[in-house]
PyMOL Python script that loads the backbone (N, CA, C, O; Angstrom):
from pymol import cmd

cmd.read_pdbstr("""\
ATOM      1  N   UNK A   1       0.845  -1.175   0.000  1.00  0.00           N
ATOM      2  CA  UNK A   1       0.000   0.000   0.000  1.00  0.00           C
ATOM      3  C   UNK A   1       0.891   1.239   0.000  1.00  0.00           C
ATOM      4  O   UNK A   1       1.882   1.241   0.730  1.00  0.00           O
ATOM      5  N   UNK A   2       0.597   2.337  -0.800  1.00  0.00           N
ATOM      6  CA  UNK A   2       1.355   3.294  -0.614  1.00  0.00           C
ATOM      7  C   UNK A   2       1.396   4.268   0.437  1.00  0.00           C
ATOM      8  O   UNK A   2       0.375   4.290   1.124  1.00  0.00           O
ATOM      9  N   UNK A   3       2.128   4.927   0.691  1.00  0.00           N
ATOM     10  CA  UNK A   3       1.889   5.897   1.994  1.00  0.00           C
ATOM     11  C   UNK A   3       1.020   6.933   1.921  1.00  0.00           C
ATOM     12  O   UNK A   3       0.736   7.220   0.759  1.00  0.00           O
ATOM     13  N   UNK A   4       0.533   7.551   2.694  1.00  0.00           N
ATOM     14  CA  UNK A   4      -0.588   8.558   2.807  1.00  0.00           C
ATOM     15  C   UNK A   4       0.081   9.522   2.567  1.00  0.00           C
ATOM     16  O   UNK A   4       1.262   9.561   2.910  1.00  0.00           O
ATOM     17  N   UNK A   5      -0.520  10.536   1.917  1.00  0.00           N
ATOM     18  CA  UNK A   5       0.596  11.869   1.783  1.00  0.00           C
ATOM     19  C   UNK A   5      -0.141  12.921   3.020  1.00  0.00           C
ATOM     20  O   UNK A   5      -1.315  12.838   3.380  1.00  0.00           O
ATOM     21  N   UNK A   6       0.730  13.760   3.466  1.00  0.00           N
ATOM     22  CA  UNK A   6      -0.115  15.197   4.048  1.00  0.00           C
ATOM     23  C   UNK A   6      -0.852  15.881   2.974  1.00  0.00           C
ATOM     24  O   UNK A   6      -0.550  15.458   1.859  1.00  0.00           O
ATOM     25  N   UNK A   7      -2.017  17.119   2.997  1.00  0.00           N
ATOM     26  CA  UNK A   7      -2.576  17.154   2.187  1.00  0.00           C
ATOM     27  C   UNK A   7      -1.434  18.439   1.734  1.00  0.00           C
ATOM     28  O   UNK A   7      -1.365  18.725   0.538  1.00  0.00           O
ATOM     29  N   UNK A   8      -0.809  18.971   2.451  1.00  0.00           N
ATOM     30  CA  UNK A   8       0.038  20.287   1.630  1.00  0.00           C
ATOM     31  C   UNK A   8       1.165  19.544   0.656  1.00  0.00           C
ATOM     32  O   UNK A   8       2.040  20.180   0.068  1.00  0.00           O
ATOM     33  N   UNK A   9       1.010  18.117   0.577  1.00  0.00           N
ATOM     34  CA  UNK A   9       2.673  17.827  -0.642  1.00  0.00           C
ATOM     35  C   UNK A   9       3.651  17.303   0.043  1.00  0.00           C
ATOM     36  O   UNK A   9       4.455  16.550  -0.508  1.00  0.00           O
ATOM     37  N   UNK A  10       3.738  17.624   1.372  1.00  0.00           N
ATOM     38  CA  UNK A  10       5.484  17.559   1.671  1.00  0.00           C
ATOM     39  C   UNK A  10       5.644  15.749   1.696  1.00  0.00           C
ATOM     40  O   UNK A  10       4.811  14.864   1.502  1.00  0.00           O
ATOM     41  N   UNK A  11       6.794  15.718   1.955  1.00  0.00           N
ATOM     42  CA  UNK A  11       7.308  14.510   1.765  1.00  0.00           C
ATOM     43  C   UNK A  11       7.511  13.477   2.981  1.00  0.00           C
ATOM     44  O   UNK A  11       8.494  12.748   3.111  1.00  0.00           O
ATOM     45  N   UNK A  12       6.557  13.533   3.730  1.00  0.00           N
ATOM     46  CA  UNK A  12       6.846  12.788   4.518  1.00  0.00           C
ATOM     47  C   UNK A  12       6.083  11.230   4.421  1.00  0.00           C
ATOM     48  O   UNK A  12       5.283  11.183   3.487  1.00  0.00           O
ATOM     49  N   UNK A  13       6.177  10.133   5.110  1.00  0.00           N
ATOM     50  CA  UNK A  13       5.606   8.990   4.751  1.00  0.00           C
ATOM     51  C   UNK A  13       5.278   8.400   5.892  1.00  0.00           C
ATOM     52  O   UNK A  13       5.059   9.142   6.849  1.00  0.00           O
ATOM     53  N   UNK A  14       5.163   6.911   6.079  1.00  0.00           N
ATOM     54  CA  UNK A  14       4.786   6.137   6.863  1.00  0.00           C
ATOM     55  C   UNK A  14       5.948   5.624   7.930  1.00  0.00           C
ATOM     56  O   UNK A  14       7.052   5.126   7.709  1.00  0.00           O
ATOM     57  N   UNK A  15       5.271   5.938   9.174  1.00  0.00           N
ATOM     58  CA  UNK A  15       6.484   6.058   9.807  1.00  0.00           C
ATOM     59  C   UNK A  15       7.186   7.488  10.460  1.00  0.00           C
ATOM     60  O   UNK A  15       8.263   7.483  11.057  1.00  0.00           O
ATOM     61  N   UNK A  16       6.326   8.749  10.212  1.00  0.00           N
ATOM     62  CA  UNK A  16       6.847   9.813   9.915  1.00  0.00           C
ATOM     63  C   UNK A  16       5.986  11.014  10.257  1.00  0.00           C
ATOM     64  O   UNK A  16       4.799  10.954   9.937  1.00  0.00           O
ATOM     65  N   UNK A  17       6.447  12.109  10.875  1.00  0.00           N
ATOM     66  CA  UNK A  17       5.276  13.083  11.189  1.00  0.00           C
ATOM     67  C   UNK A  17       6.218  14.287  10.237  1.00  0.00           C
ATOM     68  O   UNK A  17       7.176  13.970   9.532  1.00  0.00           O
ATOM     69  N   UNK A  18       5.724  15.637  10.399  1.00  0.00           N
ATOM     70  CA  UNK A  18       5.964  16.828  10.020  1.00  0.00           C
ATOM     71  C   UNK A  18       6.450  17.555  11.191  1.00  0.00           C
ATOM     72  O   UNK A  18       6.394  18.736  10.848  1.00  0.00           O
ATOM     73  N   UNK A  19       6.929  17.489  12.475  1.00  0.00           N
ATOM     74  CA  UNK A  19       6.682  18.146  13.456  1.00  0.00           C
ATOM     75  C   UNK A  19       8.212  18.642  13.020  1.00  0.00           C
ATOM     76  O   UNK A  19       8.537  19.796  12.741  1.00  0.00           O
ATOM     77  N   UNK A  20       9.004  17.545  13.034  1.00  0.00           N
ATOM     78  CA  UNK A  20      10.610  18.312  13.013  1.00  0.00           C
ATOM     79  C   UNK A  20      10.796  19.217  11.675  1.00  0.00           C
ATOM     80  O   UNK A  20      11.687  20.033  11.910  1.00  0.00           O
ATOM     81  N   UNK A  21      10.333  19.361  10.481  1.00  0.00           N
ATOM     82  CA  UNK A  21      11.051  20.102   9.914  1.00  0.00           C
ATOM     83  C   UNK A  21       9.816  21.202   9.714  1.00  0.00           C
ATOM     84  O   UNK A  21       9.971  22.062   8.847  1.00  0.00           O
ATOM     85  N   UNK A  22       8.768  21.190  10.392  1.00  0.00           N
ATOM     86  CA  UNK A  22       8.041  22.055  10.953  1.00  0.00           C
ATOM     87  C   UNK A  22       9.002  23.080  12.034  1.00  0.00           C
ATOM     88  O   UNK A  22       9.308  24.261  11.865  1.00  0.00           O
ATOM     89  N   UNK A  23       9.285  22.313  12.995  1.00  0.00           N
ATOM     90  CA  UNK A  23      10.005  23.100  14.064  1.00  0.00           C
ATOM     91  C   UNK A  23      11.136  23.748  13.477  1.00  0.00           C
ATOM     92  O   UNK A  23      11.192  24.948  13.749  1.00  0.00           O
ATOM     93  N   UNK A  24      12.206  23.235  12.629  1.00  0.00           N
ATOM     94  CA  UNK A  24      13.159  23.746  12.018  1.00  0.00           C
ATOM     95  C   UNK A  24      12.855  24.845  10.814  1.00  0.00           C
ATOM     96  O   UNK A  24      13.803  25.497  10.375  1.00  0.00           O
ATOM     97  N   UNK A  25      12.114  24.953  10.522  1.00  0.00           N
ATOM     98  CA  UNK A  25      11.790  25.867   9.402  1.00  0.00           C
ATOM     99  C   UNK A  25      11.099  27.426  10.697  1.00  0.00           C
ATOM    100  O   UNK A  25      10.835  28.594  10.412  1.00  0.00           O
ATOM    101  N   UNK A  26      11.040  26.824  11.808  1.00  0.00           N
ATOM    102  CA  UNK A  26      10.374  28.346  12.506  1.00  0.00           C
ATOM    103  C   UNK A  26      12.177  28.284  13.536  1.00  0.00           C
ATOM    104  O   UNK A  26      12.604  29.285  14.112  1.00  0.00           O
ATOM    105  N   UNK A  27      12.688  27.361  13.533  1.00  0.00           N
ATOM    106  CA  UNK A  27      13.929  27.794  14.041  1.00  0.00           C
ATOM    107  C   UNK A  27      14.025  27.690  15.346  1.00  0.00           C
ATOM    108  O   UNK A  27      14.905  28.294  15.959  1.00  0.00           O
ATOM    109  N   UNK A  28      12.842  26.657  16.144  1.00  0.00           N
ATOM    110  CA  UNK A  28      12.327  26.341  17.855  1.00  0.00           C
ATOM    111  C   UNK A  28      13.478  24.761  18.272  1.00  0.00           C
ATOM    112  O   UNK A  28      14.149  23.816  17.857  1.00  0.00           O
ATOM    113  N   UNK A  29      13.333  24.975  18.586  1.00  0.00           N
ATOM    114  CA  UNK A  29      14.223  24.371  19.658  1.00  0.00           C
ATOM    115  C   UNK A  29      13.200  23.286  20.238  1.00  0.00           C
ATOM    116  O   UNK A  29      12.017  23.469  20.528  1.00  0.00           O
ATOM    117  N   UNK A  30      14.178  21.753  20.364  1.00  0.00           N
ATOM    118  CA  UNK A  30      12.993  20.586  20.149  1.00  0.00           C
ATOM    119  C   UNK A  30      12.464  21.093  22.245  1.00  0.00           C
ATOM    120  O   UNK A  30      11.510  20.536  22.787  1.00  0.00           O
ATOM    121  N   UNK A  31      13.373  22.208  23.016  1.00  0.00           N
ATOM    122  CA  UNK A  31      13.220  22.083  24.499  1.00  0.00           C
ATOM    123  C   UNK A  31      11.902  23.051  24.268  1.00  0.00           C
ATOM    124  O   UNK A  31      10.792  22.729  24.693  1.00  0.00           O
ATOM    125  N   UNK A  32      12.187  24.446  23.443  1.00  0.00           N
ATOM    126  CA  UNK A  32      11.222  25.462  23.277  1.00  0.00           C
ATOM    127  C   UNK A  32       9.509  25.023  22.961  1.00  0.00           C
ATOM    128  O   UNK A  32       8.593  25.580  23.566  1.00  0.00           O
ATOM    129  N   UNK A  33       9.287  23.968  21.945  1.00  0.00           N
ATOM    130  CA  UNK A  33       8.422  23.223  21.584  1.00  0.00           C
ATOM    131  C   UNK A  33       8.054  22.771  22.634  1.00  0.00           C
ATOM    132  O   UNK A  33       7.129  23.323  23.229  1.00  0.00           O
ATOM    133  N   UNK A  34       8.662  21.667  23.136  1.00  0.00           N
ATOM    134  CA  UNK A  34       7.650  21.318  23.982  1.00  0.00           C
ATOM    135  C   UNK A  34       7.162  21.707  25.518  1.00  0.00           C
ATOM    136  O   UNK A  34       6.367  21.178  26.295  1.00  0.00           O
ATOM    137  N   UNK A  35       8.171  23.101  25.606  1.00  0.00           N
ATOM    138  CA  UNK A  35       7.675  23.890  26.582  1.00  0.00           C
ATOM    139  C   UNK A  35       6.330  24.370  26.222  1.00  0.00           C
ATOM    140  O   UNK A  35       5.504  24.518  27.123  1.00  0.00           O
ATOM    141  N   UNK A  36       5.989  24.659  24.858  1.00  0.00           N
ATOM    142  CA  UNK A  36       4.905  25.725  24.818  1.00  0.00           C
ATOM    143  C   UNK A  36       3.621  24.381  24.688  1.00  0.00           C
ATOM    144  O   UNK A  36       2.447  24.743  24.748  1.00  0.00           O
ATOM    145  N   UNK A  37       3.858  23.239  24.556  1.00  0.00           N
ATOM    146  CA  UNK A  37       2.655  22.154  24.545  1.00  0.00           C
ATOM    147  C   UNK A  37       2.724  21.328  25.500  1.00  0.00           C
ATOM    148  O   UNK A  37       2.161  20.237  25.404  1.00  0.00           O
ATOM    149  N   UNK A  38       3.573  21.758  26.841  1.00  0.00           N
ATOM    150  CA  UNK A  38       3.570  20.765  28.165  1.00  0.00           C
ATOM    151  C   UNK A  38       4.176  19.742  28.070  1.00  0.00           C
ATOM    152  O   UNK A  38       3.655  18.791  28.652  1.00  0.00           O
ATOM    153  N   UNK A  39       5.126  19.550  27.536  1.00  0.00           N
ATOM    154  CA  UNK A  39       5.799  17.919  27.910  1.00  0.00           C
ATOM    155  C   UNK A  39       7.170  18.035  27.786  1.00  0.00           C
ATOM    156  O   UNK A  39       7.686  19.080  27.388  1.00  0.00           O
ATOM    157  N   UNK A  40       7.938  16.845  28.157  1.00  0.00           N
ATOM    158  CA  UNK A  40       9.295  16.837  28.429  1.00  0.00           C
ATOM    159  C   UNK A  40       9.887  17.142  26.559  1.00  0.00           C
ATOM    160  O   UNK A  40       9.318  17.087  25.468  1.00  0.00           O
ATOM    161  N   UNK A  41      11.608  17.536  27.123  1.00  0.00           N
ATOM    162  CA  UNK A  41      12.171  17.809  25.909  1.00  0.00           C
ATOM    163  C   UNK A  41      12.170  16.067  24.916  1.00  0.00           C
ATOM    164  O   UNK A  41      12.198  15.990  23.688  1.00  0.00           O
ATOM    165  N   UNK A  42      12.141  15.224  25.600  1.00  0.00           N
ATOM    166  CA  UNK A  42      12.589  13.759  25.353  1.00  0.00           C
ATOM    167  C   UNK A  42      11.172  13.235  24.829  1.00  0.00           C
ATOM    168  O   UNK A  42      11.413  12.450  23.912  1.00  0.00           O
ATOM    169  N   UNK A  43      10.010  13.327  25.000  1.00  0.00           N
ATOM    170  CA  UNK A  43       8.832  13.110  25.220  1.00  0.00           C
ATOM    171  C   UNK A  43       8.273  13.516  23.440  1.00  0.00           C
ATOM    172  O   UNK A  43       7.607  12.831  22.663  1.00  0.00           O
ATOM    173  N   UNK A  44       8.954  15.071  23.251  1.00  0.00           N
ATOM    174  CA  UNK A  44       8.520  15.605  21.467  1.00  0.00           C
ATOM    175  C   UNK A  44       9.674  14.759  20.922  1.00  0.00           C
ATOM    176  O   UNK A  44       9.274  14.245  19.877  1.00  0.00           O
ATOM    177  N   UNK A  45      10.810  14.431  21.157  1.00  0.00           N
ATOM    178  CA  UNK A  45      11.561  13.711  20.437  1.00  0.00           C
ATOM    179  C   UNK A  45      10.850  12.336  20.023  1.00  0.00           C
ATOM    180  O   UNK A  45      10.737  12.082  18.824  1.00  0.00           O
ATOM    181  N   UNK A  46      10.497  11.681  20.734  1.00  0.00           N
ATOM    182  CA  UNK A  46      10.140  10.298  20.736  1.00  0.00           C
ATOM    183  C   UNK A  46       8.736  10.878  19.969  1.00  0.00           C
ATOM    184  O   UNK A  46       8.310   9.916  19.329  1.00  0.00           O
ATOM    185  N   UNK A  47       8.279  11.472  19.864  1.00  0.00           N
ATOM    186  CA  UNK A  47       6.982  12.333  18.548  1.00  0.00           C
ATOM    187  C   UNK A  47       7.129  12.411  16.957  1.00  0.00           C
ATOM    188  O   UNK A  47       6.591  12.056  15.908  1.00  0.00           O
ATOM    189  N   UNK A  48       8.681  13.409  17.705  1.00  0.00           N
ATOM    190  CA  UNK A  48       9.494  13.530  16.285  1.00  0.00           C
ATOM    191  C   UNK A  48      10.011  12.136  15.327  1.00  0.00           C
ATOM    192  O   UNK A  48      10.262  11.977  14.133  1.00  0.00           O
ATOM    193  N   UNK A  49      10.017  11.134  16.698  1.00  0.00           N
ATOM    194  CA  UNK A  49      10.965  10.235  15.481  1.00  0.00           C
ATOM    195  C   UNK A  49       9.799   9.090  15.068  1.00  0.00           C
ATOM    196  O   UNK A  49      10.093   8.031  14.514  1.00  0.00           O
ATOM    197  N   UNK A  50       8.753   9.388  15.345  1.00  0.00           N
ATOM    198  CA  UNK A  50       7.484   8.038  15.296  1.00  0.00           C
ATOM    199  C   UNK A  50       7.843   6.947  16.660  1.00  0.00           C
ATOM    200  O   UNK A  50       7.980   5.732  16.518  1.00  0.00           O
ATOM    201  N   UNK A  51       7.901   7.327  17.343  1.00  0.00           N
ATOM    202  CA  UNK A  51       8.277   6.071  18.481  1.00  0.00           C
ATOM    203  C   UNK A  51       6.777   6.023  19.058  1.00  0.00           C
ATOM    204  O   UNK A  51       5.932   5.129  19.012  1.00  0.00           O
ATOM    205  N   UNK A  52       6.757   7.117  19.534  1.00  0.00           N
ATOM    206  CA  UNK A  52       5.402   7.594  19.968  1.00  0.00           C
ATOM    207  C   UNK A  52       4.276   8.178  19.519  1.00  0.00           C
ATOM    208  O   UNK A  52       4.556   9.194  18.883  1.00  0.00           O
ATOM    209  N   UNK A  53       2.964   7.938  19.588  1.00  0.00           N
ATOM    210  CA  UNK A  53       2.155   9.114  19.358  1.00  0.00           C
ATOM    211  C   UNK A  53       1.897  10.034  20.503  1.00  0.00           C
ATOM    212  O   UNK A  53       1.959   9.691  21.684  1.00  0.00           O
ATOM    213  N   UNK A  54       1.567  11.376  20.017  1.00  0.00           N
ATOM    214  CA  UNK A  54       0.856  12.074  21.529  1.00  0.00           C
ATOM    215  C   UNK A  54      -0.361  11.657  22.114  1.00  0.00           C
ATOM    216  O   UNK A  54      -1.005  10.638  21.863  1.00  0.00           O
ATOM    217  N   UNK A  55      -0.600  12.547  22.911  1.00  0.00           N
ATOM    218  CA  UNK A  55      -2.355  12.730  23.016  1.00  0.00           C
ATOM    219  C   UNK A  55      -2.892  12.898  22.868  1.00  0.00           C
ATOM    220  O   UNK A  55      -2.564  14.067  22.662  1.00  0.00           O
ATOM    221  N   UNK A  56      -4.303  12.890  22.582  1.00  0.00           N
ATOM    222  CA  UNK A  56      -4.939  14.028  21.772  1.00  0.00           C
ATOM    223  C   UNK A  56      -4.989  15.423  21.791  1.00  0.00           C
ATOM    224  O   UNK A  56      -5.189  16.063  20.758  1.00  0.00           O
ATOM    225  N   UNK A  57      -4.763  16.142  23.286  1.00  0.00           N
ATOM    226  CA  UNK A  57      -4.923  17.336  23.888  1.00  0.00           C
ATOM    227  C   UNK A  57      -3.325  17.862  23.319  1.00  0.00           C
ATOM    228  O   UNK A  57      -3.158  19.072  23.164  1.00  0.00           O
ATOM    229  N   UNK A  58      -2.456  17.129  23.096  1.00  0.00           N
ATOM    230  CA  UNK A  58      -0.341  17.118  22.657  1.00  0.00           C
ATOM    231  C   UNK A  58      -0.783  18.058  21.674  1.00  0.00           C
ATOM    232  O   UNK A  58      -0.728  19.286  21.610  1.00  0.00           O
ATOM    233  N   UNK A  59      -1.504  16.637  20.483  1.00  0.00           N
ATOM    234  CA  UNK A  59      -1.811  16.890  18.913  1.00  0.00           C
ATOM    235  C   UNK A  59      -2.182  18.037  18.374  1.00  0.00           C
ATOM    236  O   UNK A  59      -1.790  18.666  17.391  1.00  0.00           O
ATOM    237  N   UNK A  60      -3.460  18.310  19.622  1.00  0.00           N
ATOM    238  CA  UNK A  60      -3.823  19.644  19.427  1.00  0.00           C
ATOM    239  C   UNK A  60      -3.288  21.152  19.571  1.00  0.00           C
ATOM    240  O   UNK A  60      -3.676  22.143  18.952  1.00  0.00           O
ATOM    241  N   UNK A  61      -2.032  21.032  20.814  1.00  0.00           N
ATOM    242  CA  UNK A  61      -1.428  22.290  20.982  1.00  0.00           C
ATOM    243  C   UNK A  61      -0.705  22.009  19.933  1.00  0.00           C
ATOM    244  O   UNK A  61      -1.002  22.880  19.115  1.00  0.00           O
ATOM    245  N   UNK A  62       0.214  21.178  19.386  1.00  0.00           N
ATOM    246  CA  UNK A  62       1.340  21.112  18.437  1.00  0.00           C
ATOM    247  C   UNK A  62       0.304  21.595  16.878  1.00  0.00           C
ATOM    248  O   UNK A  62       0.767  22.423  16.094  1.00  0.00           O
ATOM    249  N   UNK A  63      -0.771  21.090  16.687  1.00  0.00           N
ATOM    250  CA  UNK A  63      -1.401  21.507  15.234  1.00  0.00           C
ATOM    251  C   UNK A  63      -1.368  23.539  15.768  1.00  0.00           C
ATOM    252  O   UNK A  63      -0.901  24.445  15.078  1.00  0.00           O
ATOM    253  N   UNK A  64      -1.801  23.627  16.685  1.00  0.00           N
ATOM    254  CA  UNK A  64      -2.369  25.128  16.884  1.00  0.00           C
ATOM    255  C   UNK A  64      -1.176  25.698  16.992  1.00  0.00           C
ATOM    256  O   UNK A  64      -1.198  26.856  16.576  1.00  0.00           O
ATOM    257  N   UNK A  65      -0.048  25.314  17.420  1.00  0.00           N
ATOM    258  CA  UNK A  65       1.705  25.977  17.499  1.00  0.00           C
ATOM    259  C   UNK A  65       2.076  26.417  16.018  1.00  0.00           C
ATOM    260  O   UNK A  65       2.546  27.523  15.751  1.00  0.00           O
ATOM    261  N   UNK A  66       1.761  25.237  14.911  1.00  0.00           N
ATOM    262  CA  UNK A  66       2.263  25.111  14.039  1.00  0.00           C
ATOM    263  C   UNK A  66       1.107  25.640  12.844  1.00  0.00           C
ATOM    264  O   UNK A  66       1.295  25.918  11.660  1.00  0.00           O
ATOM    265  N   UNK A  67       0.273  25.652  13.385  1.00  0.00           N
ATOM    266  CA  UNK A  67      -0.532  26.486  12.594  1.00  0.00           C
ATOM    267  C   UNK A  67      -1.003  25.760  11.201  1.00  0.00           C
ATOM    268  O   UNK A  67      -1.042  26.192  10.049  1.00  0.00           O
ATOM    269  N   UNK A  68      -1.340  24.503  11.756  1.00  0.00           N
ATOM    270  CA  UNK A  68      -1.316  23.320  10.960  1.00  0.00           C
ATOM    271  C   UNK A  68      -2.594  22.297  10.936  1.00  0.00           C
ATOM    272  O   UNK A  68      -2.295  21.463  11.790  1.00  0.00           O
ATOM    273  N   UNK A  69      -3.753  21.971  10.438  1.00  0.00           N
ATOM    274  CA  UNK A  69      -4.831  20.544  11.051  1.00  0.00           C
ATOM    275  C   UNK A  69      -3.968  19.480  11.493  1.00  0.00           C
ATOM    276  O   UNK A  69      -2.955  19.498  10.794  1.00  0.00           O
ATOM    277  N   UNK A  70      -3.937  18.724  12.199  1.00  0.00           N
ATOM    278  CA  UNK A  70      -3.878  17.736  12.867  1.00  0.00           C
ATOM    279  C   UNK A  70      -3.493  16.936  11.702  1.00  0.00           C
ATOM    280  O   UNK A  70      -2.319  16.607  11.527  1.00  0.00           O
ATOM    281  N   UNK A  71      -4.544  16.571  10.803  1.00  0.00           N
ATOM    282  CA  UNK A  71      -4.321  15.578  10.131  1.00  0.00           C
ATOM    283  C   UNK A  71      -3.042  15.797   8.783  1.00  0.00           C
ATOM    284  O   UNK A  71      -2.582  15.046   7.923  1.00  0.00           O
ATOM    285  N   UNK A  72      -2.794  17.338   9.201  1.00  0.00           N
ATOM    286  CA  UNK A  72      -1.392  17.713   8.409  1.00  0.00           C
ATOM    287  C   UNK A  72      -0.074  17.077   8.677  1.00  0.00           C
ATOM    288  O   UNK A  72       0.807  17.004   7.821  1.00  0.00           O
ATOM    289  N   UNK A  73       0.060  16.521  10.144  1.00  0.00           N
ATOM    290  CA  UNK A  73       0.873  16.404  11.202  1.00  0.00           C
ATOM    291  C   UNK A  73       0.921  15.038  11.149  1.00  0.00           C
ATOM    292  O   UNK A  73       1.992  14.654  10.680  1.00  0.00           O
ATOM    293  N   UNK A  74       0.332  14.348  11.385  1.00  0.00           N
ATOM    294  CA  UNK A  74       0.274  13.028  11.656  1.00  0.00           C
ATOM    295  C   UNK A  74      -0.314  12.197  10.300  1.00  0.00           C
ATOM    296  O   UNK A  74      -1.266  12.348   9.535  1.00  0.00           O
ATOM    297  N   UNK A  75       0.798  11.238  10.446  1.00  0.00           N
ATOM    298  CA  UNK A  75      -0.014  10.215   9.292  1.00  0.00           C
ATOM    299  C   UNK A  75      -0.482   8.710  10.225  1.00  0.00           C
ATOM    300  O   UNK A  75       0.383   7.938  10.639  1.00  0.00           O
ATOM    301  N   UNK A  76      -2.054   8.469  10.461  1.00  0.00           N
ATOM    302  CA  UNK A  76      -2.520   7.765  11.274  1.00  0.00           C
ATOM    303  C   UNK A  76      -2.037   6.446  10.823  1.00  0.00           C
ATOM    304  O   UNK A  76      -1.957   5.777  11.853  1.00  0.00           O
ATOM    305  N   UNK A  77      -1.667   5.713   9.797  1.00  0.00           N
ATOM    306  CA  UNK A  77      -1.538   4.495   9.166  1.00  0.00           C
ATOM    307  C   UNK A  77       0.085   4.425   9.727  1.00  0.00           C
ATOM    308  O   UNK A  77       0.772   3.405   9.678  1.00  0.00           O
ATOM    309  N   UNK A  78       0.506   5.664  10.237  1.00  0.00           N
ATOM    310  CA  UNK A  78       2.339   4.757  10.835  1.00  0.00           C
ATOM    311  C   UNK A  78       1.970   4.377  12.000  1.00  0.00           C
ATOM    312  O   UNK A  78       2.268   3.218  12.289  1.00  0.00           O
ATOM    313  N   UNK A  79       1.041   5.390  13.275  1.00  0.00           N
ATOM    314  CA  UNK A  79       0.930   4.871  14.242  1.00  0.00           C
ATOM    315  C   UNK A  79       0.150   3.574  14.226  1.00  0.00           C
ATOM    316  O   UNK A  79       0.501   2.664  14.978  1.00  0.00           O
ATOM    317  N   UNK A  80      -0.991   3.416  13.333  1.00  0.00           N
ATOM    318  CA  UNK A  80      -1.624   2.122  14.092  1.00  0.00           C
ATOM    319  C   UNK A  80      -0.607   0.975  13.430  1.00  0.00           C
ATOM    320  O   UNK A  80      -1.198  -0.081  13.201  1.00  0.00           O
ATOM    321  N   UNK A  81       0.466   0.978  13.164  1.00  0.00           N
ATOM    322  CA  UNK A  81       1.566   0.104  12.837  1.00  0.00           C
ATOM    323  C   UNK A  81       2.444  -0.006  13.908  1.00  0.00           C
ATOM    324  O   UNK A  81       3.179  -0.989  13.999  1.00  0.00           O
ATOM    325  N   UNK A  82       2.455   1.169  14.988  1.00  0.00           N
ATOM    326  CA  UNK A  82       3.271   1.085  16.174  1.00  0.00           C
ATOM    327  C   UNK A  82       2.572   0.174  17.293  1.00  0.00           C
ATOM    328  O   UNK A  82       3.284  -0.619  17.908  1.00  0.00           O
ATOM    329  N   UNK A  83       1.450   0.245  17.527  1.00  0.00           N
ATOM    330  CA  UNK A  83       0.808  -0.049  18.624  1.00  0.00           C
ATOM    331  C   UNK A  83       0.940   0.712  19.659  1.00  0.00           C
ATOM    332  O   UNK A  83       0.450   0.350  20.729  1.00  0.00           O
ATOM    333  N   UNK A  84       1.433   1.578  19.580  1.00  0.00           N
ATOM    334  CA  UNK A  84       1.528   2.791  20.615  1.00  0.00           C
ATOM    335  C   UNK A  84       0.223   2.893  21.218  1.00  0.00           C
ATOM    336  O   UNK A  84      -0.673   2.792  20.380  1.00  0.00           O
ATOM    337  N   UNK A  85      -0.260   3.096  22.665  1.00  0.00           N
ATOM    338  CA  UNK A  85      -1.436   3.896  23.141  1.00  0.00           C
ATOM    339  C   UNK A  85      -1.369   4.874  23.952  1.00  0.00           C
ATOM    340  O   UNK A  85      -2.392   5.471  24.285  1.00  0.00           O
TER     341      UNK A  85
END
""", "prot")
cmd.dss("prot")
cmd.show_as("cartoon", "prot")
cmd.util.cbc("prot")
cmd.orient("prot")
């Protein structure tokens, strides 16, 4: 099956969010980030790299940070491949 795209184009795939080169293109700092959405610096990393998903309440400050839908951010077909809950 092929990977889901975000709906803006970018290139990300399965397995994969937008958050890091989101954050790098505004120039935040992975500690700054997740100061402004409540969680540890280690916590958006493990976000950033697909280890984890957030929460729903995470998803939502990080879409509203980034000025982004949710479903821009996340591609749901990597997590339900993680089993993450």
């Amino acid at each position: 099956m092929a990977p889901i795209r975000p709906w803006d184009g970018t290139n990300a795939t399965n397995g994969e969010n937008l958050l890091r080169q989101l954050r790098k293109e505004r120039r935040m700092s992975q500690a700054a980030v997740a100061r402004c959405v409540g969680l540890s610096r280690q916590s958006l990393n493990a976000i950033e790299n697909g280890k984890c998903q957030p929460r729903l309440v995470v998803a939502y400050r990080l879409a509203r940070l980034f000025e982004r839908p949710i479903e821009n951010l996340f591609l749901l077909d990597a997590y339900d491949q993680l089993g993450c809950s």
